[in-house]
C-alpha positions as CSV (number, residue, x, y, z in Angstrom):
1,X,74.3,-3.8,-21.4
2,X,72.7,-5.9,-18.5
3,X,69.5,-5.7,-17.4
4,X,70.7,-4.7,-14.0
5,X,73.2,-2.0,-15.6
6,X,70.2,-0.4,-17.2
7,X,67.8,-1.2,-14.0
8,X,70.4,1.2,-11.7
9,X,70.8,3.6,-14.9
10,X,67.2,4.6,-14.3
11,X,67.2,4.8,-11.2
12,X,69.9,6.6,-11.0
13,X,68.4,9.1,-13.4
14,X,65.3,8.9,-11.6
15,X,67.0,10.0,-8.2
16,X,68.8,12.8,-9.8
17,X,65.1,13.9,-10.9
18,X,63.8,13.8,-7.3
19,X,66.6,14.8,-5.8
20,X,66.1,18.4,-7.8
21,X,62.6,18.8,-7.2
22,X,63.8,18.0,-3.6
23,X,65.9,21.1,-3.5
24,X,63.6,23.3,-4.9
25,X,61.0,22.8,-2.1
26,X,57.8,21.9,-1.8
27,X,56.0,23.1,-4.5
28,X,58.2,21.4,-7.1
29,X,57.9,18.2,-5.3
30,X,54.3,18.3,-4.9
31,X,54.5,18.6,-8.5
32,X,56.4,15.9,-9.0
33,X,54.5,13.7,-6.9
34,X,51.1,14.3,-8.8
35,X,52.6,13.8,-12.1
36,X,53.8,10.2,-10.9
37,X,50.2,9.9,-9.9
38,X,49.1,11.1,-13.7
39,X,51.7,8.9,-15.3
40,X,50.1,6.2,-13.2
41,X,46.7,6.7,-14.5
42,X,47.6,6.4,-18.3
43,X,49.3,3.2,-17.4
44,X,46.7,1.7,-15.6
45,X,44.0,2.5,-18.8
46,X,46.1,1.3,-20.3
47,X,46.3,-2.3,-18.2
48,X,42.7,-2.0,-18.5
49,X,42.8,-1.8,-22.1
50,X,44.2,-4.9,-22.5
51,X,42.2,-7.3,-20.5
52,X,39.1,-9.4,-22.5
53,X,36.8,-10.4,-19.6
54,X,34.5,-7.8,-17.9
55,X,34.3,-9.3,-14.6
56,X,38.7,-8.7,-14.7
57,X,38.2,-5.2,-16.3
58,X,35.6,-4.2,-13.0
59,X,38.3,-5.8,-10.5
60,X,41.6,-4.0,-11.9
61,X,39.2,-0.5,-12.7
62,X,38.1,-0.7,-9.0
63,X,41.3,-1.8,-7.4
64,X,43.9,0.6,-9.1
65,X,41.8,3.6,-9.0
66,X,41.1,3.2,-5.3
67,X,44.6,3.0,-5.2
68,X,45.4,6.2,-7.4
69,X,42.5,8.2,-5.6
70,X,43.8,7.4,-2.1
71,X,47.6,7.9,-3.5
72,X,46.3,11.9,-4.2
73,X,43.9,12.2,-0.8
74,X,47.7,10.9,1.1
75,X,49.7,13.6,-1.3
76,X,47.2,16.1,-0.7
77,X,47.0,15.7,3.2
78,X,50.4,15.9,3.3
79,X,50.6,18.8,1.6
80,X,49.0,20.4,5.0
81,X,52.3,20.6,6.6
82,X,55.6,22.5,6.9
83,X,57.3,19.1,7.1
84,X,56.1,17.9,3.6
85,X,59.5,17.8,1.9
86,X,61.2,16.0,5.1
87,X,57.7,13.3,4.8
88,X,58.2,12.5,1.1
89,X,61.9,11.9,2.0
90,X,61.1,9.4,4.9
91,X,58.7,7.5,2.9
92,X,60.6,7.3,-0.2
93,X,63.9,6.4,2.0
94,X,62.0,3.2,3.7
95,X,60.3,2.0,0.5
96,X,63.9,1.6,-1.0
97,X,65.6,0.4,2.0
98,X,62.4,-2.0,2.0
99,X,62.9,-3.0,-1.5
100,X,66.7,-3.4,-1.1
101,X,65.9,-5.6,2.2
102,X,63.6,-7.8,0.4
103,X,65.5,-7.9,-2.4
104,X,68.9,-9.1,-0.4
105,X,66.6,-11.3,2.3
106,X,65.4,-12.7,-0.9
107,X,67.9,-14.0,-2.9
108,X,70.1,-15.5,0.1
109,X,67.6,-16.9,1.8
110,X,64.8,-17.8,-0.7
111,X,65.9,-21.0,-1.8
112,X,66.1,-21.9,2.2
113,X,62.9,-20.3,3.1
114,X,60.8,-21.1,0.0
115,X,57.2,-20.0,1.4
116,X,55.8,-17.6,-1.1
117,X,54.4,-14.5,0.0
118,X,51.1,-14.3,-2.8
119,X,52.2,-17.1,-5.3
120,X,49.3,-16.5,-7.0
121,X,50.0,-13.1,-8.1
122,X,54.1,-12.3,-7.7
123,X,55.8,-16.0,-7.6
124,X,59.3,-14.7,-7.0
125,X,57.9,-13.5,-4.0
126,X,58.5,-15.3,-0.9
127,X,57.5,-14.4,2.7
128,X,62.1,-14.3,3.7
129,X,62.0,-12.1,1.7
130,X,59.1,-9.7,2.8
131,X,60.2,-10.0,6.4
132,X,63.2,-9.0,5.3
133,X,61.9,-5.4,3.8
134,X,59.8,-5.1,6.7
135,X,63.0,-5.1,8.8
136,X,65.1,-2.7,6.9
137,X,62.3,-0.4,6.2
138,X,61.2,0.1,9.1
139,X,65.0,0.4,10.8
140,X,64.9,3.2,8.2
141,X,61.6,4.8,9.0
142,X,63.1,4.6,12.5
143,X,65.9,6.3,12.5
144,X,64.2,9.4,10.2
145,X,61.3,9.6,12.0
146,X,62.9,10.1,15.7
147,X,64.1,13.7,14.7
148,X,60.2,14.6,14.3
149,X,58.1,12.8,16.3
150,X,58.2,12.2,20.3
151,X,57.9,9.1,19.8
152,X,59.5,5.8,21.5
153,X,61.6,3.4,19.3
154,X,59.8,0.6,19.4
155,X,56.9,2.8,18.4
156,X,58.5,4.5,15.4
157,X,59.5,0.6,14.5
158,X,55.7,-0.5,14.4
159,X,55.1,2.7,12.3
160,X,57.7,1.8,9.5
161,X,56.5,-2.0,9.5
162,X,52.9,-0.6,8.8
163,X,54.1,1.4,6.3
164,X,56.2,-1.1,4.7
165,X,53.4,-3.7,4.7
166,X,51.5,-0.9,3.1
167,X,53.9,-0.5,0.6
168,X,53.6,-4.3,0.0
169,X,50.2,-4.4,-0.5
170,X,51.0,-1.6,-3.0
171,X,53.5,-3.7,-5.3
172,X,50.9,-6.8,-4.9
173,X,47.9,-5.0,-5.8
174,X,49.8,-3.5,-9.0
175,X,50.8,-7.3,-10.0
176,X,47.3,-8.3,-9.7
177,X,46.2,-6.0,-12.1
178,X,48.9,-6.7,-14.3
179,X,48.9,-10.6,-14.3
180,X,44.6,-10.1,-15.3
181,X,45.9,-8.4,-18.4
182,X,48.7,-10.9,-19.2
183,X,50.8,-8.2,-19.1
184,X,54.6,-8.1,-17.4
185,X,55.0,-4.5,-17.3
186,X,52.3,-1.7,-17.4
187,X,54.8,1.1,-19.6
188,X,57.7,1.1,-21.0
189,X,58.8,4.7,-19.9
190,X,61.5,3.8,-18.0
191,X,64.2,1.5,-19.0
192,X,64.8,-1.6,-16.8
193,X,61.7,-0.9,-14.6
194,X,59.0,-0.8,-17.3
195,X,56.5,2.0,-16.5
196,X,55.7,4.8,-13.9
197,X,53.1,2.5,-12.1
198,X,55.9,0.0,-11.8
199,X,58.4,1.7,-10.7
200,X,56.3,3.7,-7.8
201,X,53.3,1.1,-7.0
202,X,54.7,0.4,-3.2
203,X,53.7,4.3,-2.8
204,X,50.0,4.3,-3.9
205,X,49.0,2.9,-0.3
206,X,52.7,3.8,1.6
207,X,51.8,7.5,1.2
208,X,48.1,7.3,2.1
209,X,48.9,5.2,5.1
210,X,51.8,7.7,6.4
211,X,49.2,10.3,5.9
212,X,46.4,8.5,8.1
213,X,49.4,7.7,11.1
214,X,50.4,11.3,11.2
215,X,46.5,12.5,11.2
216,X,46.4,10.0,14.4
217,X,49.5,11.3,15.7
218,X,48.8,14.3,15.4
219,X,45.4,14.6,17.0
């Protein structure tokens, strides 16, 4: 079986999962939610665990548990409102229409537009590419968002791009910590994607960041 074949296994797998806590409401979702955070947190000890220099170890420790602790405070915050359910759905929705994006953008138009986004950290990355998931995401975010909020267009856009670019930062950070350990993945939970951490590092920082716009917007 291709790696791809088992890539879209998983996530299929994976969607049926959310997609049930989904239906159950929010209290199984927030469930959900914090064990992805929990499942996180072994991974990332265990990132830790495998890198030899102090100074790398006091980086990835500070980095990834900033990122776990403001993944909970965005959860948490969330939490607060009646629309929970419908926020997880809009997030998660424009991270994968992000990904997809980039993914697309990426492979067509990589080898014309060769500029890497963070060579340094992901070098299949390129900036095509990112533009790309900015784009999709935030047409995504967009057209979810405009049910809820009383918002303009063009302002529900330059909402998804921040939390796209969010969610960027996100997968970067995660390959930071991982490329200090000499590691490719940071589990092996999930078949295709490697661990938990992989699979759901764009929503360490998406989540908090949706949290901090709708604490504005809602003011």
């Amino acid at each position: 079986m291709t790696d791809l074949k088992v890539r879209a296994q998983t996530a299929l797998i994976l969607m049926a999962i959310f997609l049930v806590c989904l239906s159950f409401g929010k209290n199984t979702l927030s469930v959900f939610m914090f064990m992805v955070g929990a499942l996180s947190c072994k991974e990332m000890f265990n990132v830790v665990s495998a890198i030899k220099q102090f100074s790398k170890v006091l980086n990835v420790i500070l980095l990834s548990g900033l990122s776990l602790i403001f993944y909970y405070e965005g959860v948490a915050s969330l939490l607060q409102y009646d629309d929970f359910v419908y926020f997880i759905v809009i997030i998660m929705a424009s991270v994968v229409a992000a990904d997809t994006g980039a993914y697309f953008v990426g492979k067509n138009l990589g080898k014309t537009f060769t500029m890497k986004l963070a060579s340094g950290i992901s070098p299949n990355k390129t900036l095509a590419g990112a533009f790309g998931g900015i784009l999709s995401g935030g047409l995504v975010f967009t057209l979810l968002s405009m049910i809820l909020f009383d918002l303009s267009l063009l302002e529900l856009f330059l909402g998804g791009c921040l939390l796209v670019v969010a969610s960027i930062a996100g997968d970067l950070l995660q390959s930071y910590c991982k490329r200090q350990a000499g590691m490719s993945d940071s589990g092996v939970l999930l078949d295709g994607h490697g661990g938990v951490w992989d699979r759901f590092d764009s929503h360490k920082l998406a989540i908090p960041v949706f949290a901090y716009m709708l604490s504005v917007l809602l003011v």
